[in-house]
N, C-alpha and C positions, 0 to 999 in steps of 0.2 A: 532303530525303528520306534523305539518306546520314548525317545526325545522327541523324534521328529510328532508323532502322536500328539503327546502333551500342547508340541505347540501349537498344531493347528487346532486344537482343541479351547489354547489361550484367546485364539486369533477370533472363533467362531463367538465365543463369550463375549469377548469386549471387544469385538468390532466397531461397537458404536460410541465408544467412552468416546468422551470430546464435545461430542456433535451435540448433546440435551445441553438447554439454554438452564442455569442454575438459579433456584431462588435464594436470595442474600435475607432474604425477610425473617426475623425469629418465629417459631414455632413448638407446641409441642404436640410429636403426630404419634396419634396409636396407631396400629396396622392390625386388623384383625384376620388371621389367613384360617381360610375353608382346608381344612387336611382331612377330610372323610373319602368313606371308598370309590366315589364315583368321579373322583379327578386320576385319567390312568396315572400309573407308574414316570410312565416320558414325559407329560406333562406337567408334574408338581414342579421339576426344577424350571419349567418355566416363571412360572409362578412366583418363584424365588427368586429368579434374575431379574424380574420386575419388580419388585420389593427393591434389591439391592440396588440396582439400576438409580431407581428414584431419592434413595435416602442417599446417594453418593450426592447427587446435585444439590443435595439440602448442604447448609453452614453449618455445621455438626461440632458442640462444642460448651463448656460448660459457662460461659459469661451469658450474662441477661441481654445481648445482642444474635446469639445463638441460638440453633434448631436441639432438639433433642428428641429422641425416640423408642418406642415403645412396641411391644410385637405381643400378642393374642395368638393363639393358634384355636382353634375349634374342630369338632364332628361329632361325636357320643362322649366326649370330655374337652373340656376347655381348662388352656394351659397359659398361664402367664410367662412367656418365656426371658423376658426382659423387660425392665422398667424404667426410668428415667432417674433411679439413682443410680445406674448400673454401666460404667463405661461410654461414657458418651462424650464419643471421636466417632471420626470416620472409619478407621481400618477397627475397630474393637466393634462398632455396629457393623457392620460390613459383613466381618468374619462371624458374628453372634446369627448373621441371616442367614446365610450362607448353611449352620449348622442344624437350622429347623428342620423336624422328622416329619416326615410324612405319615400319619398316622393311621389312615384308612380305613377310621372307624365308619360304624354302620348308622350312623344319625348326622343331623346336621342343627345342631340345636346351637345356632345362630342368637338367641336370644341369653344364654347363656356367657357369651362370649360378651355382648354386648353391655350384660349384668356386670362381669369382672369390669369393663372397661370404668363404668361410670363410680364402683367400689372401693375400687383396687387401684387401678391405674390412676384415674384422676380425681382421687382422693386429695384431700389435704393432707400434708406432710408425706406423700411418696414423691416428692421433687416436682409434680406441676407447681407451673409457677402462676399468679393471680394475674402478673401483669402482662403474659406472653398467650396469645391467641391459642387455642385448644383446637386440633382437627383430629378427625375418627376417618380410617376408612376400610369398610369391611371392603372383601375379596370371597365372592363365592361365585359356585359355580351351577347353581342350585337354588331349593326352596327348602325353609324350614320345614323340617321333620324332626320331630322327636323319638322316632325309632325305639316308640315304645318305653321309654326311660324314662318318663313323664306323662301322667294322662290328661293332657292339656285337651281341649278343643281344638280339631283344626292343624294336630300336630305341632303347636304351640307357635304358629304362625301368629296371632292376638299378640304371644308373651313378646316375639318380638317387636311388633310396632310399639308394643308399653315401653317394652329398656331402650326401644330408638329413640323416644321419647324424651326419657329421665336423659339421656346422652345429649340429647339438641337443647332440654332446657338449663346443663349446666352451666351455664353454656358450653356448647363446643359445636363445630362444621362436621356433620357427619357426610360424608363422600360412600356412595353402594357402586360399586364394581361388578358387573354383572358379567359370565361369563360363557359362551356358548350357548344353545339353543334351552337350555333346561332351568332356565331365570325364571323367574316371573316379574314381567314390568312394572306391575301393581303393587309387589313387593318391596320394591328398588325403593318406587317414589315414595310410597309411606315412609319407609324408612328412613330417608335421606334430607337433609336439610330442605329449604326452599330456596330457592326454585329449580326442581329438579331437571330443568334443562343445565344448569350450573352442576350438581351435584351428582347426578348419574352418567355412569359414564358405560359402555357395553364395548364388550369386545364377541366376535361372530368365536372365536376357541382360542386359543392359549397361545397359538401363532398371532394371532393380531395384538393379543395384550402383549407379546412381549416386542412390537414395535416400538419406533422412538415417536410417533403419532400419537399415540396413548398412554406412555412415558408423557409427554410431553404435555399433553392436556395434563394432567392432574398435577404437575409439577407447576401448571401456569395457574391452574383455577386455585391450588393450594395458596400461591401466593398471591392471587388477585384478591381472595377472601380476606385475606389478614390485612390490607393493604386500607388505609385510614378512606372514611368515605369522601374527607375534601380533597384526594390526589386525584380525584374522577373528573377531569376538564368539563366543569359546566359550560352551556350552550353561553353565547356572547348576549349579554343583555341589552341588544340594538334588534339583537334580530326577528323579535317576536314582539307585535303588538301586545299590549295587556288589555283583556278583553275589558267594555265596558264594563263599571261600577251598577249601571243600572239595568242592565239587562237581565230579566228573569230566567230563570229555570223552569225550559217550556217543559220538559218529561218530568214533572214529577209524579202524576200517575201512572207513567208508560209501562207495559210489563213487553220484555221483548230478551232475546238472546243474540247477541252484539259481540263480530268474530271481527276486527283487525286484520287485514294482510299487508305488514310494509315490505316496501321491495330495499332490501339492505344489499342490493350489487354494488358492482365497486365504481359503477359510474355515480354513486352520491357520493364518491371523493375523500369526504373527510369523515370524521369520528361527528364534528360538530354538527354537519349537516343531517346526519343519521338523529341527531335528537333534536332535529325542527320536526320530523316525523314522529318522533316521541310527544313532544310537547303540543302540536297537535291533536293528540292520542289525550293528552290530561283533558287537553280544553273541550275536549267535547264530552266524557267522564265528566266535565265539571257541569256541562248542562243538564247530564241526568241521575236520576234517582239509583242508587246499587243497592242489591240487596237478591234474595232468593225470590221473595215475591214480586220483586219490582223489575230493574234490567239485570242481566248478567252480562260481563264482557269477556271472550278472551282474547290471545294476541297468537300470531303468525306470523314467523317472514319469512321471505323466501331471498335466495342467490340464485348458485349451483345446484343448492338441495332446500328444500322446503321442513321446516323446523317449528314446534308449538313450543311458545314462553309460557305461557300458561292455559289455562279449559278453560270454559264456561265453569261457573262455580266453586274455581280454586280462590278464591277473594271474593267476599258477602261484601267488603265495606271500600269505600272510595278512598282511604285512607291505604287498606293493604292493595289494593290496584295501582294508585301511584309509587309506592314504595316496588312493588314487582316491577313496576314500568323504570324505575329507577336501575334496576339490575340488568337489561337489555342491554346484549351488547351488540358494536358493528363487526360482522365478516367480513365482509366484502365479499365477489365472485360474479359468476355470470347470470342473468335473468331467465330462468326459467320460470316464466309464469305460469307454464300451466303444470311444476308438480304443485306449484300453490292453490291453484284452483281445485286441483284432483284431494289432495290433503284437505282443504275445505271441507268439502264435498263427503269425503270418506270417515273424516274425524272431527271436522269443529262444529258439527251440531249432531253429536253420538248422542245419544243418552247415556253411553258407559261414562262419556267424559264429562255430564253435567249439562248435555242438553234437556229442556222442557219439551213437554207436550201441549201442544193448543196457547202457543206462543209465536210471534213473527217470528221468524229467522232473518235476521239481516246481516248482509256481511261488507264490509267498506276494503277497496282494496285499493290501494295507493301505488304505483308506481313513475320514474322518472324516465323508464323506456320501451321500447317493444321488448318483445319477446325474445330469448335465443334461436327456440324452436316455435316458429308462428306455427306451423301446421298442428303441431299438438297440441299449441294453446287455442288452437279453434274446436278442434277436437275434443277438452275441457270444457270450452265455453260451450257447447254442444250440449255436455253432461249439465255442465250448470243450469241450462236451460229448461231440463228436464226436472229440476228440482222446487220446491218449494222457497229457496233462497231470493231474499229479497236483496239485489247485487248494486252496490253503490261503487263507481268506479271515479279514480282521482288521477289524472295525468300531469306528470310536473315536466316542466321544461318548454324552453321557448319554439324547440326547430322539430316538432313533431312529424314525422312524414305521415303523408294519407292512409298508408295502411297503420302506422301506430292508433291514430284517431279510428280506424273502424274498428282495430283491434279494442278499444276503449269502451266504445259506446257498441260494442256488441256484449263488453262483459255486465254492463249496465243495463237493469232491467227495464229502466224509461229514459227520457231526452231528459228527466228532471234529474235522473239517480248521477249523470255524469256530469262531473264538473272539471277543468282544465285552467292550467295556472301557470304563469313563468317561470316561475320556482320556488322552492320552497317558504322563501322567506312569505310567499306570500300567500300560504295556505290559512293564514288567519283573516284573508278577505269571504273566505268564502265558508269559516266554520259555522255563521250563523244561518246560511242557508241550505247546510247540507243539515245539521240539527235541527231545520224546522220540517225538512221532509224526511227525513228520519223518524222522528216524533209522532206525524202523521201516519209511518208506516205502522209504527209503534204504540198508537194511540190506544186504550181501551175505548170497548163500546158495552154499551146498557149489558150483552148476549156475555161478553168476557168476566163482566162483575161477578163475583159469590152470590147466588139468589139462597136465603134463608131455606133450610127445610122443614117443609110444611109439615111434613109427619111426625118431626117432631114435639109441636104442639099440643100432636094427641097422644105424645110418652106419660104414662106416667112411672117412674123408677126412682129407687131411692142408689144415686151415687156418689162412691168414696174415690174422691181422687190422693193419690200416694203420694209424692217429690221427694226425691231422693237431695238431700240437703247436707250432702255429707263433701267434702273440702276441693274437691276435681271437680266439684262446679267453677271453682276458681274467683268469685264474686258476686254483692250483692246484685249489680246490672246484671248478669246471666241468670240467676235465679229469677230475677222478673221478669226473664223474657217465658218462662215456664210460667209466670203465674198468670199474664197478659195470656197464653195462650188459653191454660185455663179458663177466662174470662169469657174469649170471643166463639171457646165450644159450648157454654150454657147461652151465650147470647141467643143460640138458635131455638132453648127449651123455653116453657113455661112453668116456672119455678114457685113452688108452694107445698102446706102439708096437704093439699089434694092431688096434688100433681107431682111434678120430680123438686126430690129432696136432694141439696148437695152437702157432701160433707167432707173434709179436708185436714193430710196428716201430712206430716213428712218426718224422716228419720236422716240420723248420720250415728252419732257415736251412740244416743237413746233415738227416743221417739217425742215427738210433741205434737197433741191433737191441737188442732188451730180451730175448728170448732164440728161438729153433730151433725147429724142430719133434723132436727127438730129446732135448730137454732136460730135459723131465719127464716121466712118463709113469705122473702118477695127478693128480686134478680140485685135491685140494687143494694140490696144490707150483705149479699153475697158475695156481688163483687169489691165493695168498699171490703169487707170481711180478708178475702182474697191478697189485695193491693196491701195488704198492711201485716200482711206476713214477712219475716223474716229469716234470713239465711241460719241455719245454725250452725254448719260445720263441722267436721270430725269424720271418723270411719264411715262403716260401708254396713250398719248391722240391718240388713235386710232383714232377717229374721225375727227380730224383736218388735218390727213395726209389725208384721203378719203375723205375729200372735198377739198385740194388741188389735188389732182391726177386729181379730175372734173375741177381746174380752167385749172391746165396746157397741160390739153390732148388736144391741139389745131392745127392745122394745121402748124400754126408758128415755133410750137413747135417738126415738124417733126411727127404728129397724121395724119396718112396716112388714105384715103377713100378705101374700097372696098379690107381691108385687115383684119386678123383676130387681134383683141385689148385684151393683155391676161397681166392681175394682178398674182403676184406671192408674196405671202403673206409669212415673215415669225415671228411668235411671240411665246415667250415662258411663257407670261400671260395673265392677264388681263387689259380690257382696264380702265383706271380710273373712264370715267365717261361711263356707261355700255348702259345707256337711250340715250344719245346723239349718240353712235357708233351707235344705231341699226337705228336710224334716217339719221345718215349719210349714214346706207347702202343702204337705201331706195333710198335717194339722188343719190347716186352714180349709182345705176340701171335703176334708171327713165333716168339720164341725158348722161348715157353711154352704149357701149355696149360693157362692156370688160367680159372675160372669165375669174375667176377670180379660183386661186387655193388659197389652203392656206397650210399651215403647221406650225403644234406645234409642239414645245419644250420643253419635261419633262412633271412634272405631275401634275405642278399649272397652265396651262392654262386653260381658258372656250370652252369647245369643244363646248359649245352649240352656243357661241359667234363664235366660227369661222363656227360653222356648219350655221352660217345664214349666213355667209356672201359667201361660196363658190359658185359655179353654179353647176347646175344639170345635172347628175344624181351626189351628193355629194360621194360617194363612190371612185368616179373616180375623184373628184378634193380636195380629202381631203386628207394630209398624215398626220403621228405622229411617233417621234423619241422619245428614253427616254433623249437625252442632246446631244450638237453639232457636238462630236466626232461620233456621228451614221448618221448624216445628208448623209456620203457619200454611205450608202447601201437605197435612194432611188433615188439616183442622175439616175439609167438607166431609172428606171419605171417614176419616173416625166419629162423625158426628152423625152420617146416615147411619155407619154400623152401630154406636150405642143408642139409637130410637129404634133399628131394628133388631135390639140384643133381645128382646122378648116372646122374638118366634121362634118355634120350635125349629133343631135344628133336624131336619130328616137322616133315620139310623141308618147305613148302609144296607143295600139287600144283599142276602147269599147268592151267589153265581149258579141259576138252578137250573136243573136241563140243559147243560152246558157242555159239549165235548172239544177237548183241545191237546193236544201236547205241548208244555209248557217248559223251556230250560230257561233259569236265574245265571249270570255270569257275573260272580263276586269278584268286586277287585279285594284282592289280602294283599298289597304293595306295605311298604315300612310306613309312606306317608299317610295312613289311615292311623294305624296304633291297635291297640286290641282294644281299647274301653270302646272306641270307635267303630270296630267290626262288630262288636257284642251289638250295637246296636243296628249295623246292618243286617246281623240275625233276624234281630226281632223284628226290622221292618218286612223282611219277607216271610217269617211265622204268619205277620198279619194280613198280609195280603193274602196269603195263601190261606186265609183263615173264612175268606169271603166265596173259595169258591169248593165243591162237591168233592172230594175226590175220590177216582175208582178208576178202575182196570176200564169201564166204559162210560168214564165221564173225563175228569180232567186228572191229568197226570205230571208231574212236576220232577223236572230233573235238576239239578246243579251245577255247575262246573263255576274253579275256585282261579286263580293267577295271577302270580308275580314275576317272578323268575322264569317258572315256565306252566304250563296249565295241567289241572288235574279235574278227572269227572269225579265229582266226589259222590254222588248217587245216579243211576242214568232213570229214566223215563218210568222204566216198569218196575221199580225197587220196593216201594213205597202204597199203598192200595187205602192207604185211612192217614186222617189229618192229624191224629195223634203220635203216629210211626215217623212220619215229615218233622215234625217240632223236636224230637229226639233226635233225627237224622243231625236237623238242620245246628241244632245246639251241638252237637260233638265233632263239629267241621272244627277245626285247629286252623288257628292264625298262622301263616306262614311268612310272611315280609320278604322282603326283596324291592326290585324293580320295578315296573306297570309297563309290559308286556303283551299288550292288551290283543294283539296280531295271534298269537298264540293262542288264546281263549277262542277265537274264532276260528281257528284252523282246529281246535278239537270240536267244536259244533258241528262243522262242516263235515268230519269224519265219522265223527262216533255220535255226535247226539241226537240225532233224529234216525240211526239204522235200528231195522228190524230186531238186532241182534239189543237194542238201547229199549225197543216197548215201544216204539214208534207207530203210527198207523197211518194207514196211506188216505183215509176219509174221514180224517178231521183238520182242523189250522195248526201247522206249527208255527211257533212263538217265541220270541229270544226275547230274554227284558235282561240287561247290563246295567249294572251298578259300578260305577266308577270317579275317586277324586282328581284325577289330573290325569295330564295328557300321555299318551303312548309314548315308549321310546322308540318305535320307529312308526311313524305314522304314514309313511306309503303304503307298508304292508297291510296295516290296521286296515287303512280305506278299501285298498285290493278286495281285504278278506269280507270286509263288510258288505261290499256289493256283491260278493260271489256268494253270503248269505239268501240277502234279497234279493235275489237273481234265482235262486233254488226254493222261490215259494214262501221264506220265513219271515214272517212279522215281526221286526225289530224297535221295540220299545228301549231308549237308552235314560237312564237316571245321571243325572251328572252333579254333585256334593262338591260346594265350597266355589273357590274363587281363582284356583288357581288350574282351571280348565279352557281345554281349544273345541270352542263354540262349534266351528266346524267340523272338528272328528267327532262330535256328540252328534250334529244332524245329520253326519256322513252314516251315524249305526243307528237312525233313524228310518223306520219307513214313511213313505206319502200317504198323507199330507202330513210333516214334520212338526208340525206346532202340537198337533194328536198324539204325536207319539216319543214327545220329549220333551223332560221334564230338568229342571234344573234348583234345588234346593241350596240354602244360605250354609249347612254342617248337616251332620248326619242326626243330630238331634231334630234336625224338621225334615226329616223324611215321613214322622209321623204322619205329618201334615197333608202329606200326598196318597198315604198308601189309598185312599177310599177309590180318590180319583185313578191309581194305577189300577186298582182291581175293576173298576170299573169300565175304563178300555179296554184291558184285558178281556175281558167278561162279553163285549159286545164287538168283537173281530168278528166280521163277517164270515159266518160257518161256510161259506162257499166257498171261501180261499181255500186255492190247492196250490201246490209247490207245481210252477212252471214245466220243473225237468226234473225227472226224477233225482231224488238223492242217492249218491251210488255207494254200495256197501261196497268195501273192498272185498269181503268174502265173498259176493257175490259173482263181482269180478273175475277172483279165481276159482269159482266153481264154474260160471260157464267156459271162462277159455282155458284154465287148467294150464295144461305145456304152453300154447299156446301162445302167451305170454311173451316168455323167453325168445320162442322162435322167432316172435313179431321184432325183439329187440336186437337179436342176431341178424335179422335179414336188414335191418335200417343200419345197422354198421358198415353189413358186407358191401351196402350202397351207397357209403360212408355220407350217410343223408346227417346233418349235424342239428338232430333230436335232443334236446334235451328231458327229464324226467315228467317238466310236465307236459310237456308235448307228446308225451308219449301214453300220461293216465287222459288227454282230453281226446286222441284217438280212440283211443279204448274206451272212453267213455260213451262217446261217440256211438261206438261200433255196440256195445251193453246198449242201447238206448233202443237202435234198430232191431236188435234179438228180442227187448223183453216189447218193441210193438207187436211183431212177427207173432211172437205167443200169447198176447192179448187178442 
């Protein structure tokens, strides 16, 4: 029995040996595996079969023709478990996977892992070799967390986009493996090479990654990427006109966002035909302007399943659009037009993915046939219609039938938007006239220009702009795009020593004044002044520039009295030494009194770091661009806000004559950290700081969860604002999971009873503080409605990025935008609190809870036996009642009793 065992056990493992197609291409592949506690027990050896699975089909072996490999493990320690000097065969890597532990630590510090890779692993002299292609591919199942071992920001999410970073520019291909529902997408693709249709790969759980489909994708992209870029059969040089020599470039003032849909089914036949549809795609890119102010493009195609190559705003220059357009490949498959339409429609003019606002929307969609399913693609076009989308439709092919053609010129928003062609070779007859009414759609008018603000003509302020000129600028050209912008924000003041003074630092390893505020005093010696600055280079010492700004802001120095003093920050990381900046900010506010903004650059700066250093209310003095070429779509909004940095900012009012009951639901999960809850503390100290509190005014309960929930104070505990601050400070960090179902199901029971301080004539209140999504979020929504459904005002807070929008407006009450609120880290929670206390503050005293809330005690003092009997007599009539079938009877039946005694 114990043989026959083993071998069906051989047979279930390597059922599928044979069948993966192998890559012969040399390689050296790191593998970095997720071993933390939240992949079960059954599941890590899948994990491991996938690993082994794939390094079998590699060419495993020590000649410069050969793969070789490398294995990472991570969770709250990361382990180098083998390295590329270390047996590299096939059965020695094999058996070395094979023996990885599962380690089932309580962190996931991902960035960690990814530090050893680019150290350690693909160092010089650990056996990478120079001349053989470098690939990385983590395997998680999850989101970083630091689990508290680290007090990063954000659970040190930032740290890894940095090390994916140092990873992609060693070079090497980094591949993110996403697994089960607990990823984050937005994670993946940071992290992951470009273009993350190429490099991301998701499995729905552990069952699907260990298919030969997902196997086999990363085994082909592995080797597609190493694979030289002239083995890619270029298009035939017959096939495409070359567009006139003398034809202008009609869009170059256009500002528009510009979505591509190609239809890649497999009736376009061959690989070549699919890039006359590419090439296309250049030549109309070649007629317009790219940039963040000017067009954005992205691309879509559709088959069987409809797929984004890239967003809006993942490529600023014409230069990285064609090189992205260069890595499209063909599927082939059947035409479903309309999930292409529906995908449109849902994602290629998001603003998550880089849509504008107060922009066309146009979107060009190219196919060679009807539809699979016409009724749904009418059904889409339907939606489409209902949209802002300005829809250009292109039909290729000679034998269209009458319903293809309606289906066409119904996706098309006018008789102009549709155009029709034999096929492909000959969509270069008709790119100049689909570019000239595109252009048109896309045209600016006088109303789209930037109109000058007049207000601030009547500024007068003396300000210091900062630039951070320290080496992750990466070059002269990108520092000038910071100081052009510089330029085109004073272009709206009027500059002199009667009016606003400018004056200009920047710092990297020191500091260097580039000149005063008493230096010039007319626009143009300012901006020549400006232009003719240069990069310096070096670290990150934020703090030395801000205690220079405190020596030189002197009278001498043109630091006028009885004028507004405004800092204009710009940085695109971190400061080197982090302890010393936050001291110097302290510095600098005790000894000054400047209004100080800031703005980041991309997505390795410390928001937290700049979020201390801005002034308040931080919302209004914080901005964030993805890179410098977007610096100029906040150049309006930061220009009205420093002409109107001068007015008073109004100080919150106390919550007076106010009665309420009021419970906070703390997330304490691992993905927070404790530096991180320390400051969820204080943002509720301060809230609660705005309003009365007393036995008959407002009364503040808590309840804390991760794992599972706890009321940590209930309603009546607490009578004075100073008893709350003590309370609230000696709550203990607990970690765990995010459980969020839980925390509501103690609401629902114990926070708002009589036995809790509860009162039946005033508003109860639920405000939930939470960084990421439930683990089970049917229950979550259940409980959430059966909250507001029982009367309570449910405000939710939602911190960071790695949250489901809709279970936030799900523990939201109506109207949702009132009463939820969504923060960049827990350090701009500051930011909000005025705004939460002030909702808070103004819930309408009339609201009552619909149904009453039922005490369980209550329960059993009216029915007492009763009870029982009720659940004995539903057996005896074997009625199949379940528990809560059984308290919504009784509830029920308690509702009718306590009207009877009313």
């Amino acid at each position: 029995m114990r043989f026959l065992f083993c071998c069906i056990f051989s047979v279930l493992i390597f059922q599928t040996e044979g069948v993966l197609t192998k890559c012969s291409k040399p390689v050296d592949i790191v593998f970095a595996i997720d071993t933390s506690a939240s992949i079960w027990i059954v599941n890590f050896p899948k994990q491991i079969q996938f690993v082994r699975d794939v390094v079998s089909e590699l060419n495993i072996g020590s000649g410069i023709d050969k793969s070789r490999v490398a294995v990472v493990t991570f969770s709250k320690d990361v382990k180098l478990v083998f390295d590329f000097n270390q047996g590299q065969d096939t059965d020695t890597v094999t058996k070395a996977v094979d023996e990885i532990v599962h380690d089932t630590g309580d962190a996931t510090r991902t960035y960690k892992a990814l530090q050893m890779v680019h150290e350690q692993v693909l160092a010089p002299g650990n056996g990478e070799r120079p001349e053989v292609e470098n690939v990385v591919v983590v395997l998680t199942d999850g989101v970083t967390n630091s689990g508290g071992y680290d007090s990063y920001t954000n659970g040190g999410k930032d740290q890894t986009l940095d090390e994916a970073r140092t990873v992609r520019n060693l070079p090497a291909h980094l591949f993110a493996i996403g697994i089960g529902h607990g990823v984050n997408m937005e994670e993946l693709k940071h992290m992951a090479s470009i273009p993350d249709t190429t490099y991301v790969i998701t499995a729905n759980d552990f069952e699907e990654l260990n298919t030969d489909n997902i196997k086999q994708k990363l085994i082909n992209r592995t080797c597609e990427v190493v694979v030289p870029q002239a083995t890619i059969p270029p298009p035939p040089a017959t096939t495409t006109k070359p567009p006139p020599k003398e034809e202008p470039k009609e869009c170059y003032e256009a500002r528009a966002d510009i979505v591509f849909v190609l239809d890649q089914s497999s009736s376009i036949k061959t690989y070549e035909n699919f890039q006359k549809e590419l090439e296309f795609v250049r030549e109309v890119i070649d007629r317009i302007e790219i940039g963040p102010t000017k067009a954005q493009v992205g691309l879509m195609k559709f088959s069987t399943d409809a797929t984004t190559e890239f967003h809006l705003g993942d490529h600023t220059t014409k230069t990285d659009l064609v090189n992205a357009l260069s890595m499209v490949k063909w599927d082939g498959g059947d035409t479903y037009t309309d999930k292409a339409i529906n995908m449109l429609i849902d994602r290629g003019f998001n603003k998550v993915f880089g849509a504008r606002e107060n922009v066309p929307q146009i979107a060009i969609i190219l196919t060679d046939g009807g539809s699979t399913k016409a009724s749904l693609t009418e059904e889409a076009i339907d939606r489409l219609k209902t949209t802002d989308i300005i829809s250009f439709a292109i039909g290729v092919g000679e034998n269209k039938t009458d319903k293809m053609l309606e289906e066409l010129t119904n996706i098309a928003t006018s008789d102009d938007h549709f155009f029709d062609v034999d096929n492909l070779d000959r969509l270069v007859d008709i790119r100049k006239n689909l570019v000239n009414v595109l252009c048109e759609d896309a045209g600016e008018n006088d109303e789209d220009k930037p109109q000058k603000n007049e207000e601030c003509k009547e500024t007068i302020a003396d300000i210091m702009f900062l630039l951070d000129g320290s080496t992750s600028i990466n070059n002269q050209e990108t520092f000038d795009k910071e100081l052009d912008f510089i330029i085109s924000v004073i272009d709206e003041m009027d500059i002199g020593n009667t009016q606003t003074q400018i004056a200009l630092m920047q710092f990297a390893s020191g500091t260097k004044v580039e000149f005063l505020f008493n230096k010039y005093d007319n626009k143009a010696d300012v901006a020549t002044a400006i232009q003719s600055a240069k990069w310096m280079q070096g670290n990150t010492y934020l703090n030395l520039a801000l205690d220079k700004i405190v020596q030189v802001s002197t009278k001498k120095n043109g630091f006028r009295d009885n004028v507004p003093h405004i800092l204009v920050l710009i940085s695109d990381g971190v400061s080197t030494r982090r302890s010393y900046t936050m001291k110097a900010i302290e510095r600098l506010r005790a000894q000054t009194d400047y209004i100080v903004f800031g703005i980041g650059v991309g997505m390795y700066l410390n928001m937290e770091e700049l979020s201390q250093l801005v002034s308040e209310p931080k919302q209004d003095h914080q901005f964030h661009v993805d890179n410098q070429d977007s610096l100029p779509l906040i150049r309006s909004q930061l220009t009205t806000r420093l002409c109107a940095a001068d007015e008073p900012i109004p100080a919150p009012e106390v919550c007076i004559d106010k009665k309420a009951d009021i419970v906070f639901i703390a997330d304490a999960s691992t993905s927070i950290g404790i530096t991180d809850f320390g400051k969820l503390k204080s943002f509720m100290k301060k809230v609660i700081s705005n309003f009365e509190i007393g036995s008959d005014k407002i009364q503040i309960g808590l309840v804390t969860f991760s794992n599972s929930s706890k009321t940590e104070f209930p309603l009546k505990a607490y009578s004075a604002s100073d008893e709350l601050d003590k309370a609230i400070d000696d709550v203990h960090y607990t970690q765990g999971l995010t459980f969020t179902h839980l925390a509501l199901e103690e609401v629902l029971k114990y926070g708002f009873t009589t036995e809790a301080g509860a009162r039946v004539d005033v508003p109860r209140i639920v405000v939930i503080v939470t960084d990421g999504w439930s683990r089970d979020p049917t229950k979550t929504l259940i409980n959430a409605q059966k909250v507001k459904d029982a009367g309570i005002i449910m405000f939710s807070i939602g911190v960071g990025h790695y949250l489901d929008e809709d279970e936030l407006k799900a523990m939201s009450s109506d109207p949702v935008e009132n009463h939820s609120f969504m923060v960049e880290d827990y350090s701009a929670l500051e930011s909000i609190q005025n705004s939460v206390a002030s909702k808070v503050c103004t819930v309408n005293p009339s609201v009552r809870p619909v149904q009453p809330i039922i005490d369980p005690s209550r329960v059993n003092s009216i029915f007492g036996p009763k009870r029982n009997n009720f659940i004995n007599k539903a057996e005896r009539r074997k009625e199949n009642l379940d528990q809560e079938d059984i308290l919504s009877l009784l509830e029920k039946a308690l509702k009718r009793r306590l009207d009877r005694n009313d």
